[in-house]
N, CA, C and O atoms as a GROMACS GRO file, in nm:
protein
  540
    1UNK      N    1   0.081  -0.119   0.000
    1UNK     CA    2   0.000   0.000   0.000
    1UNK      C    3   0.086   0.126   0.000
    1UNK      O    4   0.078   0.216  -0.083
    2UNK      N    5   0.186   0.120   0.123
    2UNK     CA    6   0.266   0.205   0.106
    2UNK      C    7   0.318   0.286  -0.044
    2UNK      O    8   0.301   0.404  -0.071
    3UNK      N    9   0.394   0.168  -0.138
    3UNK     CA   10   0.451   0.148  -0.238
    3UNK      C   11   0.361   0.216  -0.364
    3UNK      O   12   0.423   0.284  -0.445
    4UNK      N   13   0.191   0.194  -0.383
    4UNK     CA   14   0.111   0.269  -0.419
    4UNK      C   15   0.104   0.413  -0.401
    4UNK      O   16   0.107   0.501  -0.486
    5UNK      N   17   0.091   0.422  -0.239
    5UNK     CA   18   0.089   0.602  -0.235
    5UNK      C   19   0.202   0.651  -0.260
    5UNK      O   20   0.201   0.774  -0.274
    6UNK      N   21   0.323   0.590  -0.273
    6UNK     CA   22   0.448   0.674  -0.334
    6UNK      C   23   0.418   0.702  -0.452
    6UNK      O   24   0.394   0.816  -0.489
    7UNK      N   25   0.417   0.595  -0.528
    7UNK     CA   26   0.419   0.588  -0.675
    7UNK      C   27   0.318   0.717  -0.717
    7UNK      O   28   0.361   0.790  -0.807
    8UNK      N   29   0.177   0.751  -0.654
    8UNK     CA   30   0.119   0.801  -0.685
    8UNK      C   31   0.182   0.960  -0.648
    8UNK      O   32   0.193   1.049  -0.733
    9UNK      N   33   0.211   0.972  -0.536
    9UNK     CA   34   0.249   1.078  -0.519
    9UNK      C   35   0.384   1.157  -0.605
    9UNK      O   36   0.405   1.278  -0.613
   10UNK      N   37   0.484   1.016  -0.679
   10UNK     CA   38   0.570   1.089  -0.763
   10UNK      C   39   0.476   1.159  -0.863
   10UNK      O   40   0.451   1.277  -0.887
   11UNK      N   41   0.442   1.062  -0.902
   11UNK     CA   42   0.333   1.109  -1.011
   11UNK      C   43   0.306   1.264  -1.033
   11UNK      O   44   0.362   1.334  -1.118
   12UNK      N   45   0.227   1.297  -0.956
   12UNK     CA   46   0.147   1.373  -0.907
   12UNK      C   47   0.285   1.525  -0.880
   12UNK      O   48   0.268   1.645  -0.898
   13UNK      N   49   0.387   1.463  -0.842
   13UNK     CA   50   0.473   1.568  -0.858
   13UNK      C   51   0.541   1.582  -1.031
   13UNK      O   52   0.560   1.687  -1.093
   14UNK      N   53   0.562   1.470  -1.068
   14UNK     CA   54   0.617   1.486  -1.186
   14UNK      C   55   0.523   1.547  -1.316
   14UNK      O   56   0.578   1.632  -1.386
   15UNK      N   57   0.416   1.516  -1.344
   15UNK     CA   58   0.285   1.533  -1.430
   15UNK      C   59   0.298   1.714  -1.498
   15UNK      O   60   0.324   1.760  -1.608
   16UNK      N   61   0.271   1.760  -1.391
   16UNK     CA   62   0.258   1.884  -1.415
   16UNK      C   63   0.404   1.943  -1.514
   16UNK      O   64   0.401   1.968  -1.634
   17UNK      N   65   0.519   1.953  -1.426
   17UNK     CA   66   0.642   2.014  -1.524
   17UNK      C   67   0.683   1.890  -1.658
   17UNK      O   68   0.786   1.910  -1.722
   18UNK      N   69   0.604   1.781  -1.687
   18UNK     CA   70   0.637   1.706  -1.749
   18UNK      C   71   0.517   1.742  -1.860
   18UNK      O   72   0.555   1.759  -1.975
   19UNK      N   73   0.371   1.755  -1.831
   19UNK     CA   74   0.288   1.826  -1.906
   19UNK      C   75   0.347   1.915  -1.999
   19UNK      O   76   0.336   1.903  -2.121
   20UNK      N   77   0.426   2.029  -1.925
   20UNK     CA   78   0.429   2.142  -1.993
   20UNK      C   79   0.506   2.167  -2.082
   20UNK      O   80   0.517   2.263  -2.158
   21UNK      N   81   0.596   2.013  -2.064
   21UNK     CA   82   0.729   2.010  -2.199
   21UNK      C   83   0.674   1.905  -2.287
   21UNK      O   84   0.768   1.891  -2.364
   22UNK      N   85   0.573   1.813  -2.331
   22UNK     CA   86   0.543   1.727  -2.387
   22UNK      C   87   0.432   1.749  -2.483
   22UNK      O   88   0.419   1.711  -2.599
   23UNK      N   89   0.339   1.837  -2.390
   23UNK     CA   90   0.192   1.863  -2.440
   23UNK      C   91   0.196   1.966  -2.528
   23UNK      O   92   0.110   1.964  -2.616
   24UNK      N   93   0.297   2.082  -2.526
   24UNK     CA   94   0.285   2.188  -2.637
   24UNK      C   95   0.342   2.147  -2.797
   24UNK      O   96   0.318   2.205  -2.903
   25UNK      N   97   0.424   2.029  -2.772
   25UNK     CA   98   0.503   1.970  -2.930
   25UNK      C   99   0.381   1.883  -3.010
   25UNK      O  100   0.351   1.851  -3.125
   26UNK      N  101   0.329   1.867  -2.859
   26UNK     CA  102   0.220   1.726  -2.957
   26UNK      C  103   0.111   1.807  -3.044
   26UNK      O  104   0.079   1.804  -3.163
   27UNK      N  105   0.052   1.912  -2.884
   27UNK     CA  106  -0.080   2.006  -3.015
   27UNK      C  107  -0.042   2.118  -3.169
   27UNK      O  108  -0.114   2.164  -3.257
   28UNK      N  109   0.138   2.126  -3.133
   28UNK     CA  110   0.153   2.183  -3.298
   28UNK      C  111   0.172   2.049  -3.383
   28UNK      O  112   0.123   2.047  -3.496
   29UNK      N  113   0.226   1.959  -3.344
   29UNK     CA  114   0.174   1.854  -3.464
   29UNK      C  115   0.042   1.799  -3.541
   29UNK      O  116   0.014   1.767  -3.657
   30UNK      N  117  -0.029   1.806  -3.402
   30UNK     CA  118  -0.168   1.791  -3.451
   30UNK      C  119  -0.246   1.892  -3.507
   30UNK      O  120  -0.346   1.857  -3.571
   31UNK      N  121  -0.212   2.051  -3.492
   31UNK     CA  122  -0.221   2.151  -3.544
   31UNK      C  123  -0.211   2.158  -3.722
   31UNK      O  124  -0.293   2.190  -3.808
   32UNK      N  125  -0.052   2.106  -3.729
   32UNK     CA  126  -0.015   2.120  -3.870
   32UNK      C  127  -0.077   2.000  -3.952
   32UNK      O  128  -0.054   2.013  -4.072
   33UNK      N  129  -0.120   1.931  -3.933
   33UNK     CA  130  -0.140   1.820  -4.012
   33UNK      C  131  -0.311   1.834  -4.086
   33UNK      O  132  -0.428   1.839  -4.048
   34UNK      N  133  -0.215   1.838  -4.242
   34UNK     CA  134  -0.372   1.862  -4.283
   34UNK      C  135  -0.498   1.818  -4.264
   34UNK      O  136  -0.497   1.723  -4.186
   35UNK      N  137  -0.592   1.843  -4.297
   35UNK     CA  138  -0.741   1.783  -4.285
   35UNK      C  139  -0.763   1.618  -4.382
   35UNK      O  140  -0.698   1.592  -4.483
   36UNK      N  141  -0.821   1.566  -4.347
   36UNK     CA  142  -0.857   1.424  -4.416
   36UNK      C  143  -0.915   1.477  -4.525
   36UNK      O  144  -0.990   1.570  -4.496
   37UNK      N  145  -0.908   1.453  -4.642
   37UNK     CA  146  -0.964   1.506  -4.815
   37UNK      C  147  -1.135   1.425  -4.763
   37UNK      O  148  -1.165   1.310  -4.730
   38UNK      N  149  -1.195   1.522  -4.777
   38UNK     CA  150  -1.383   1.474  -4.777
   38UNK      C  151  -1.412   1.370  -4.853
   38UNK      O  152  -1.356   1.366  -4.963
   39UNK      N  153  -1.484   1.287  -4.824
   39UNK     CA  154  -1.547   1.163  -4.861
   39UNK      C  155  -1.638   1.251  -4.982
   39UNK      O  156  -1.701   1.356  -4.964
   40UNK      N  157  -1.620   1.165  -5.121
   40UNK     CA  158  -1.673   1.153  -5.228
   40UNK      C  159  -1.835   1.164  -5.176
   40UNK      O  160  -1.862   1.110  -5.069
   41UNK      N  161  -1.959   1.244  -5.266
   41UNK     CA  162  -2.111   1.199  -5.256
   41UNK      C  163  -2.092   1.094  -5.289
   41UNK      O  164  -2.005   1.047  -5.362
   42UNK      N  165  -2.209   1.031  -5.214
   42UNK     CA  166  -2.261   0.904  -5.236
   42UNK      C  167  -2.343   0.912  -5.410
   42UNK      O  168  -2.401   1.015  -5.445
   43UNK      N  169  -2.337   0.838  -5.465
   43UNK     CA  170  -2.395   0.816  -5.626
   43UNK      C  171  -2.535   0.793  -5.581
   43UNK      O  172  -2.570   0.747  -5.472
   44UNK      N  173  -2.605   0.829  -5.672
   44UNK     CA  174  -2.762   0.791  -5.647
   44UNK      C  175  -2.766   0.702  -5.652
   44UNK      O  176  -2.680   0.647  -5.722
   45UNK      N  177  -2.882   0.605  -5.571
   45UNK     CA  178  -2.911   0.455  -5.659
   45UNK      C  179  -3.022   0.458  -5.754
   45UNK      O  180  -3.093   0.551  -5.792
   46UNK      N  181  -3.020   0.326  -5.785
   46UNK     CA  182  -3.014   0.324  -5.984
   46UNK      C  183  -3.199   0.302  -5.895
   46UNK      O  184  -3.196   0.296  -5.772
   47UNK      N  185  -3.301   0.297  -5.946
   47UNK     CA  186  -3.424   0.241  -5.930
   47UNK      C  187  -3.490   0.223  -6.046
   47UNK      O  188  -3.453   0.301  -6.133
   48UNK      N  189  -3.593   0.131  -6.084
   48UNK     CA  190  -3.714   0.048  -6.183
   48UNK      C  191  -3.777   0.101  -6.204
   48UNK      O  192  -3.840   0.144  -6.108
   49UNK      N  193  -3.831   0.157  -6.364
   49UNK     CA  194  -3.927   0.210  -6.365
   49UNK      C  195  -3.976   0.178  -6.507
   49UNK      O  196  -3.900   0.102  -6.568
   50UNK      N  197  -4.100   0.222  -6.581
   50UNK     CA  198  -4.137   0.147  -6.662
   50UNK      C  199  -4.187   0.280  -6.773
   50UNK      O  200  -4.242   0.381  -6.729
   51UNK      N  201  -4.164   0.264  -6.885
   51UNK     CA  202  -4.227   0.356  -6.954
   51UNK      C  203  -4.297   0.295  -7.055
   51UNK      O  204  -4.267   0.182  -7.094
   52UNK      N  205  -4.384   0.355  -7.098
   52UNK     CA  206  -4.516   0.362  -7.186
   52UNK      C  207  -4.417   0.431  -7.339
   52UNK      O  208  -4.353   0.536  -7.344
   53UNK      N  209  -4.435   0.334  -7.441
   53UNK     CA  210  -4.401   0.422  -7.580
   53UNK      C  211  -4.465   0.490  -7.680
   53UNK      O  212  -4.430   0.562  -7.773
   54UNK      N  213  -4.607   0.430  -7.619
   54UNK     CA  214  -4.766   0.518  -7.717
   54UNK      C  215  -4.700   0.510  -7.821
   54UNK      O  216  -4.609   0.429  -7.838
   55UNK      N  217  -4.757   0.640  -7.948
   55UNK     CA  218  -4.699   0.565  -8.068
   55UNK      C  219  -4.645   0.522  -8.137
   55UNK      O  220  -4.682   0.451  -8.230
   56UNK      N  221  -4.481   0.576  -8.091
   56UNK     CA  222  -4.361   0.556  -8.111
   56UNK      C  223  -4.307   0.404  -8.137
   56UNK      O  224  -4.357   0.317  -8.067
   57UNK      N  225  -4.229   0.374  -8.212
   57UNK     CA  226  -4.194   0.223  -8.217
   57UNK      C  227  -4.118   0.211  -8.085
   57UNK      O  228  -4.050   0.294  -8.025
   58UNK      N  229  -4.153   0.070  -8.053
   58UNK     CA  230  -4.085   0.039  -7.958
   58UNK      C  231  -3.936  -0.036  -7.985
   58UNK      O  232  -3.846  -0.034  -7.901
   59UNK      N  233  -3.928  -0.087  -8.084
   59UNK     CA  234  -3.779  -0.110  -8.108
   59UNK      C  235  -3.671   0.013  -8.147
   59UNK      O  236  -3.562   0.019  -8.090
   60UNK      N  237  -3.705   0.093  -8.232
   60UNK     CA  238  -3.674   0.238  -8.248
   60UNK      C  239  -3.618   0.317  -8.127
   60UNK      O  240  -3.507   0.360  -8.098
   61UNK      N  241  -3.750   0.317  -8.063
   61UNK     CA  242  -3.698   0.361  -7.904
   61UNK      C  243  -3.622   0.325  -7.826
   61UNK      O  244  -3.578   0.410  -7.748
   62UNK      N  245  -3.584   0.211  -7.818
   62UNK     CA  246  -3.510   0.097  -7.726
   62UNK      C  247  -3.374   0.120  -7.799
   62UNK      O  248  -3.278   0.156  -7.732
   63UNK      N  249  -3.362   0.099  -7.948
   63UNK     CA  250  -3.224   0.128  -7.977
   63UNK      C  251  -3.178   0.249  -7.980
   63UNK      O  252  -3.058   0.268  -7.960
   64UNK      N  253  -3.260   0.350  -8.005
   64UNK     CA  254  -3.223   0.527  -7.993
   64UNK      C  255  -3.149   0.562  -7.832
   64UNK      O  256  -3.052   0.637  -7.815
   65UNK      N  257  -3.222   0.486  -7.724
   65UNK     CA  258  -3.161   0.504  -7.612
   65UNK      C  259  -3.064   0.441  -7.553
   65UNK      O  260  -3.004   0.472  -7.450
   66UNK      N  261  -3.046   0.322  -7.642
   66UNK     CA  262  -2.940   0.222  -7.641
   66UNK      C  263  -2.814   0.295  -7.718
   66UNK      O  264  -2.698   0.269  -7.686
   67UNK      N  265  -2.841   0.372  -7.803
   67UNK     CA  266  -2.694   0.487  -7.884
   67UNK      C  267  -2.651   0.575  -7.767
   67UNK      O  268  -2.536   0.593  -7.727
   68UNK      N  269  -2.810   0.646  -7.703
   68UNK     CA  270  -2.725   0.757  -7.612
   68UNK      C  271  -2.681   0.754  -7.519
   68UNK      O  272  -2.609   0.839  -7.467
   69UNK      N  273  -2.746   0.564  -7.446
   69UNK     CA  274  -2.702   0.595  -7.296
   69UNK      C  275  -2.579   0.451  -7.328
   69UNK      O  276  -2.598   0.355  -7.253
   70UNK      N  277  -2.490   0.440  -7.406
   70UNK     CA  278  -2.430   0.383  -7.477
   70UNK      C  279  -2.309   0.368  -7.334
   70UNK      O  280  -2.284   0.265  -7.270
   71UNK      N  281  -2.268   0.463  -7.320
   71UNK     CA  282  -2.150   0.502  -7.198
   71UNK      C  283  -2.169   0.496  -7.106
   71UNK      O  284  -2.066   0.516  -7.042
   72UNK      N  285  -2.299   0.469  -7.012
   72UNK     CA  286  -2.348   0.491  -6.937
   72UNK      C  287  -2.350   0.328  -6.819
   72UNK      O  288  -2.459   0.281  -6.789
   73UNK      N  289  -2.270   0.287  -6.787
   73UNK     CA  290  -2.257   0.160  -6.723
   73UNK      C  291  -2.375   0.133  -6.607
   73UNK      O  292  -2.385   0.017  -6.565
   74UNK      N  293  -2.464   0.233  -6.555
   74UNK     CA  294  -2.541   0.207  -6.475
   74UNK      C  295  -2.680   0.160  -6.556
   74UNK      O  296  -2.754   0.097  -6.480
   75UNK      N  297  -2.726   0.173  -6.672
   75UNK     CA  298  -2.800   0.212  -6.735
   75UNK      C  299  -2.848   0.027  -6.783
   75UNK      O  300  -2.771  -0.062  -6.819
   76UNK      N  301  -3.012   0.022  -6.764
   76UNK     CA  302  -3.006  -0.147  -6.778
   76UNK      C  303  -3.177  -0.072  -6.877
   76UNK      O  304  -3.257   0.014  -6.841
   77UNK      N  305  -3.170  -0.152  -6.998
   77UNK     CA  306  -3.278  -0.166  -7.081
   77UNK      C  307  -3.349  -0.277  -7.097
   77UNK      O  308  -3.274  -0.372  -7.118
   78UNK      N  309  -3.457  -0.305  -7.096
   78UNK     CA  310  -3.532  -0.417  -7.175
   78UNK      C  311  -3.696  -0.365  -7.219
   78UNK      O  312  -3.781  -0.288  -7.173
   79UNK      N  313  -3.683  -0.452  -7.331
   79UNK     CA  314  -3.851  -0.396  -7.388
   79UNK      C  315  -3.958  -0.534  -7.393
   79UNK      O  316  -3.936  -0.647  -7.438
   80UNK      N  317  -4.072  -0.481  -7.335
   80UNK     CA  318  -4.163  -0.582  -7.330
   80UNK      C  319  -4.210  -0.619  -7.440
   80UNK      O  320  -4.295  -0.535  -7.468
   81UNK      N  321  -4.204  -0.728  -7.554
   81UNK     CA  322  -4.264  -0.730  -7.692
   81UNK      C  323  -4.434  -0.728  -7.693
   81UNK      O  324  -4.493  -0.699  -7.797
   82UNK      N  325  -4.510  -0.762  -7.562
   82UNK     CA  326  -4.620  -0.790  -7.570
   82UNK      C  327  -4.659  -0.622  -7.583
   82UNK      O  328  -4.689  -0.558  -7.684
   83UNK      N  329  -4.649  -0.588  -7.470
   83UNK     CA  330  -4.720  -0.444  -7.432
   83UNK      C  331  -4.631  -0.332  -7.488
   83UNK      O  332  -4.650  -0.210  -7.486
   84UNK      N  333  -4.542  -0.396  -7.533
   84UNK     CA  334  -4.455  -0.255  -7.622
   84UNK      C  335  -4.383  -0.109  -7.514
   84UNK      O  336  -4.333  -0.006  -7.558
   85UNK      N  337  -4.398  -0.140  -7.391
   85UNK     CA  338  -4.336  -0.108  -7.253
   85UNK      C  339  -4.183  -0.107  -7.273
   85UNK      O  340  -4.133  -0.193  -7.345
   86UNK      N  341  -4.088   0.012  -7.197
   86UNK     CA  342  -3.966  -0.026  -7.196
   86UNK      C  343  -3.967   0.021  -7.034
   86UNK      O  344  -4.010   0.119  -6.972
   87UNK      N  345  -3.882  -0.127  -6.992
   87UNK     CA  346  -3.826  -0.117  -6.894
   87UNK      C  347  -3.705  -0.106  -6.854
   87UNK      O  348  -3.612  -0.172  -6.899
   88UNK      N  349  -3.693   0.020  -6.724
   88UNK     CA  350  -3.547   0.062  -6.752
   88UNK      C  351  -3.511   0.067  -6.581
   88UNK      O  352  -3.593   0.112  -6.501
   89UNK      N  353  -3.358   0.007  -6.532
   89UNK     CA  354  -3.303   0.039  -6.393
   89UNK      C  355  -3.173   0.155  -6.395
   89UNK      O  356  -3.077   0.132  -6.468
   90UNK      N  357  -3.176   0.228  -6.346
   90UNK     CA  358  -3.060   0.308  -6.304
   90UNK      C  359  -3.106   0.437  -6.272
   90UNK      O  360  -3.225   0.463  -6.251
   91UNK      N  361  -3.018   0.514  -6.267
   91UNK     CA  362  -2.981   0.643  -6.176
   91UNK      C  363  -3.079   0.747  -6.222
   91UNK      O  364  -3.114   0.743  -6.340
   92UNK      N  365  -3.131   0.846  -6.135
   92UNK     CA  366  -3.204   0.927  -6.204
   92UNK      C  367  -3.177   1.017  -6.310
   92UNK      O  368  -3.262   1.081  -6.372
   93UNK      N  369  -3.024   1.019  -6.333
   93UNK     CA  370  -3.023   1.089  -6.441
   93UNK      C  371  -3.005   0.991  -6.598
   93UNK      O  372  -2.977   1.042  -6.706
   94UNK      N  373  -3.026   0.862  -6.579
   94UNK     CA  374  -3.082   0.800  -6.672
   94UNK      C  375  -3.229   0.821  -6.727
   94UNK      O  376  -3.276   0.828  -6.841
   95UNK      N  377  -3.286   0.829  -6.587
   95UNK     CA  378  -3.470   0.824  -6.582
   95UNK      C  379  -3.466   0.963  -6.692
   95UNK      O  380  -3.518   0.966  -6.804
   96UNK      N  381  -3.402   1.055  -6.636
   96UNK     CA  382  -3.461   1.146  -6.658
   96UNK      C  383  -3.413   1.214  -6.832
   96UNK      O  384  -3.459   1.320  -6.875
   97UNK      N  385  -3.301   1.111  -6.919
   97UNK     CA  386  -3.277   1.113  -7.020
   97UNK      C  387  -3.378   1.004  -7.150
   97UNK      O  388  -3.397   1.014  -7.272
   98UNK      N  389  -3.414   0.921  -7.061
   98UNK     CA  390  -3.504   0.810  -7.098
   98UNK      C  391  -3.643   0.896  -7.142
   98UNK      O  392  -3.653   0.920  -7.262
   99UNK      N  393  -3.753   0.944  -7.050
   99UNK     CA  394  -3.857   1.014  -6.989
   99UNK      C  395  -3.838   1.155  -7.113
   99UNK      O  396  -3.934   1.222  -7.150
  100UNK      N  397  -3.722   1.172  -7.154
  100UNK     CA  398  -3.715   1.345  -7.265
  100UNK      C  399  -3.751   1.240  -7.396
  100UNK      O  400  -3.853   1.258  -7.462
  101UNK      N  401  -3.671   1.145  -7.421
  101UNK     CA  402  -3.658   1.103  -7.566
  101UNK      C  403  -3.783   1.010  -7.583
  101UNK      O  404  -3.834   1.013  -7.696
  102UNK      N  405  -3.833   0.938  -7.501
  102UNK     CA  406  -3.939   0.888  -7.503
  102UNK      C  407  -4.041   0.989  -7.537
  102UNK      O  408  -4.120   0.959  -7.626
  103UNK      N  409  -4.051   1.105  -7.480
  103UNK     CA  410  -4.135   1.218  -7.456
  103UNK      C  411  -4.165   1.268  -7.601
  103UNK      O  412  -4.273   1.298  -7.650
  104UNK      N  413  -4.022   1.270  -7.665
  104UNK     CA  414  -4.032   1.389  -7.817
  104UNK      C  415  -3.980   1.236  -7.913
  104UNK      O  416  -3.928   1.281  -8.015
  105UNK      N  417  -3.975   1.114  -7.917
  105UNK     CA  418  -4.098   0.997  -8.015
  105UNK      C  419  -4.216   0.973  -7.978
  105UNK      O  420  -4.277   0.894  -8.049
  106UNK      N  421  -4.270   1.015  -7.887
  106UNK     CA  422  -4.399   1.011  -7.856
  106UNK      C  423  -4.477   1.124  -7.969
  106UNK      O  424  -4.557   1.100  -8.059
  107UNK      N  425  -4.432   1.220  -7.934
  107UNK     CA  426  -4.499   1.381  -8.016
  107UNK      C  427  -4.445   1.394  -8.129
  107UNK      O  428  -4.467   1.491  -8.202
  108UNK      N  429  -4.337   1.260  -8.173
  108UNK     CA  430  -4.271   1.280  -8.358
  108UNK      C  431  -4.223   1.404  -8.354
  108UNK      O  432  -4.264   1.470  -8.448
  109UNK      N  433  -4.141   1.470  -8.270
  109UNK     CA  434  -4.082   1.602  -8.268
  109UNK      C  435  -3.940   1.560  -8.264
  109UNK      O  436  -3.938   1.439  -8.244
  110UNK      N  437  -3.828   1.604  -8.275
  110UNK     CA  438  -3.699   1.594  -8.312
  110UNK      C  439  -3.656   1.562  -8.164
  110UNK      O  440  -3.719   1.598  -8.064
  111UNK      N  441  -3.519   1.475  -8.165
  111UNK     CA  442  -3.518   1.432  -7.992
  111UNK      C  443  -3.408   1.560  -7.941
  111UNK      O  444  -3.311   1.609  -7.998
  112UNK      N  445  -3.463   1.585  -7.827
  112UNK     CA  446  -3.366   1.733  -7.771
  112UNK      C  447  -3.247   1.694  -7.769
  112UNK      O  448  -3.207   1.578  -7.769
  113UNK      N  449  -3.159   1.834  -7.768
  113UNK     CA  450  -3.020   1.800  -7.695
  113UNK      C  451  -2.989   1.729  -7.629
  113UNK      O  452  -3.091   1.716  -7.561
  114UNK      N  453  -2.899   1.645  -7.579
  114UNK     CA  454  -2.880   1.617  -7.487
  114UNK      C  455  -2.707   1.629  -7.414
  114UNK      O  456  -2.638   1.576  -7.501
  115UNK      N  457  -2.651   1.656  -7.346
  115UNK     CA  458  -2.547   1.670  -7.308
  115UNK      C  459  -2.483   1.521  -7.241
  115UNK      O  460  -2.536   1.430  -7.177
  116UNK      N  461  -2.387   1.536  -7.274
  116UNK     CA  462  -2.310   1.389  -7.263
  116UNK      C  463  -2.233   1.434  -7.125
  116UNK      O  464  -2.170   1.539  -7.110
  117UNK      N  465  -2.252   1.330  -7.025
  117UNK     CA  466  -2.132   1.351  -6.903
  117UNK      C  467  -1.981   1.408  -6.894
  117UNK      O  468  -1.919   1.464  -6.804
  118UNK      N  469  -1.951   1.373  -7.011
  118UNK     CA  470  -1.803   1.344  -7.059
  118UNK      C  471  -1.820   1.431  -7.161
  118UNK      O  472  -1.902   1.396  -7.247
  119UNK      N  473  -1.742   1.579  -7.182
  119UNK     CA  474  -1.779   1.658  -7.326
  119UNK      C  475  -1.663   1.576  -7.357
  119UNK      O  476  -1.597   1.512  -7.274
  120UNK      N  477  -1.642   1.582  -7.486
  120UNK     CA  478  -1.474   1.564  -7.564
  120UNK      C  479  -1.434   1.703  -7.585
  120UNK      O  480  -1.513   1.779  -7.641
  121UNK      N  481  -1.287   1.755  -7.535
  121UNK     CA  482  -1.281   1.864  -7.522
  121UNK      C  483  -1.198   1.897  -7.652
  121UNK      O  484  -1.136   1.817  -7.723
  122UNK      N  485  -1.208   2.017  -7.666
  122UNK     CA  486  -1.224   2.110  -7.826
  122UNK      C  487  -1.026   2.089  -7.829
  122UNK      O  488  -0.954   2.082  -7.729
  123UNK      N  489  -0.994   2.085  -7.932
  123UNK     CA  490  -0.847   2.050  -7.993
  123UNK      C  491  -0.776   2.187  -8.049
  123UNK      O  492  -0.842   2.258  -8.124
  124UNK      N  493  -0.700   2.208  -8.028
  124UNK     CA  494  -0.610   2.372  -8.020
  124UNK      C  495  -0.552   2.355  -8.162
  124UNK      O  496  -0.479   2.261  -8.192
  125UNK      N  497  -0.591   2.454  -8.250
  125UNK     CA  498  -0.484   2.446  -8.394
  125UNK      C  499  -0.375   2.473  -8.342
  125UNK      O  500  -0.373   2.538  -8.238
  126UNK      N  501  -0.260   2.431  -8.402
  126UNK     CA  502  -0.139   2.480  -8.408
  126UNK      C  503  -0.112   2.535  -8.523
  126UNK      O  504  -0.204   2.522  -8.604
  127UNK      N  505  -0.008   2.601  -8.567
  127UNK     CA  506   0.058   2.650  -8.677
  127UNK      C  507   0.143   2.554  -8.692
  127UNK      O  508   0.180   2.492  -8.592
  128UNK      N  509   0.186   2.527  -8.805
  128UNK     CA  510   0.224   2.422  -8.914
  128UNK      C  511   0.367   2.395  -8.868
  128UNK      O  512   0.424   2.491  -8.816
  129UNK      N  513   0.423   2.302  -8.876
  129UNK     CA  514   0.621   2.304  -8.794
  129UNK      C  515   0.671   2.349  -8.881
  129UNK      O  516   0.616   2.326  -8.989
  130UNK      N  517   0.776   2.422  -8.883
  130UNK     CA  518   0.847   2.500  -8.955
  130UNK      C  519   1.015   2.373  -8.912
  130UNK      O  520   1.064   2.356  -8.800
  131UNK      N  521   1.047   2.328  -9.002
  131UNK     CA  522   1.160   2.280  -9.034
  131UNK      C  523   1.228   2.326  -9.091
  131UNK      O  524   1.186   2.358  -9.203
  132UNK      N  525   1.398   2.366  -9.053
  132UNK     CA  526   1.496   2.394  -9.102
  132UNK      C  527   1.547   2.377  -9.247
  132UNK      O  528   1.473   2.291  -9.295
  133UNK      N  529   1.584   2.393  -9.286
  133UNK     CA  530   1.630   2.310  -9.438
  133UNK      C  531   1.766   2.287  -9.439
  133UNK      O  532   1.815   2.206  -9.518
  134UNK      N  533   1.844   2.361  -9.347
  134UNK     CA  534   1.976   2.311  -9.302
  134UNK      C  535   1.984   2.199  -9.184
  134UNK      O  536   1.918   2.163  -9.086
  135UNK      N  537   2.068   2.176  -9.229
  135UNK     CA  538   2.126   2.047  -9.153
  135UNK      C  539   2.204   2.043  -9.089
  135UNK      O  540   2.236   1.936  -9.038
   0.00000   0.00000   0.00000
């Protein structure tokens, strides 16, 4: 018991002037050290949904959206042959590219713009190489 209250009592003397040389190196390290880089958004999830092609062909349709959403790895098609239905799973910004083009073969109107995830970016002319003719 004895041997306890010593121990404790060095302690208790040492702590404090030992604090004050240990504890100020540690909080500028932890100070300087950058921040953890933020966790990525979460991706939407993909969900089922079913569209109606009214008068539009339904094979027409199925392959027109099969060109645009071509790149699109989340993107799942199938067409019902009975009911002429296309059924589609993925992300809402599939739904919501599906839902335009379906929309304007429905009304035989020209299919809108659409913007691709990925532009291909525009290519810089150069001027022509100029080679020496000496050697």
């Amino acid at each position: 018991m004895r041997y306890r209250l010593r121990t404790l009592l060095l302690l208790l003397a040492v702590l404090p002037p030992l604090s004050a040389v240990v504890v100020p190196p540690l909080l500028q390290r932890f100070a300087q050290k950058p921040l953890p880089a933020p966790t990525p958004l979460a991706k939407p999830l993909p969900y089922f949904a079913v569209y109606a092609t009214g008068n539009a062909d339904p094979n027409i349709t199925l392959q027109t959206l099969a060109t645009l959403l071509a790149g699109t790895p989340d993107a799942r098609m199938s067409l019902d042959p009975k009911s002429g239905q296309l059924a589609v799973l993925g992300p809402p910004s599939v739904h919501a590219t599906v839902a335009r083009v379906v929309g304007a073969l429905q009304a035989g109107s020209p299919l809108p713009s659409l913007k691709r995830p990925r532009d291909v970016p525009q290519l810089l002319e150069l001027p022509p190489l100029q080679v020496p003719n000496e050697l």
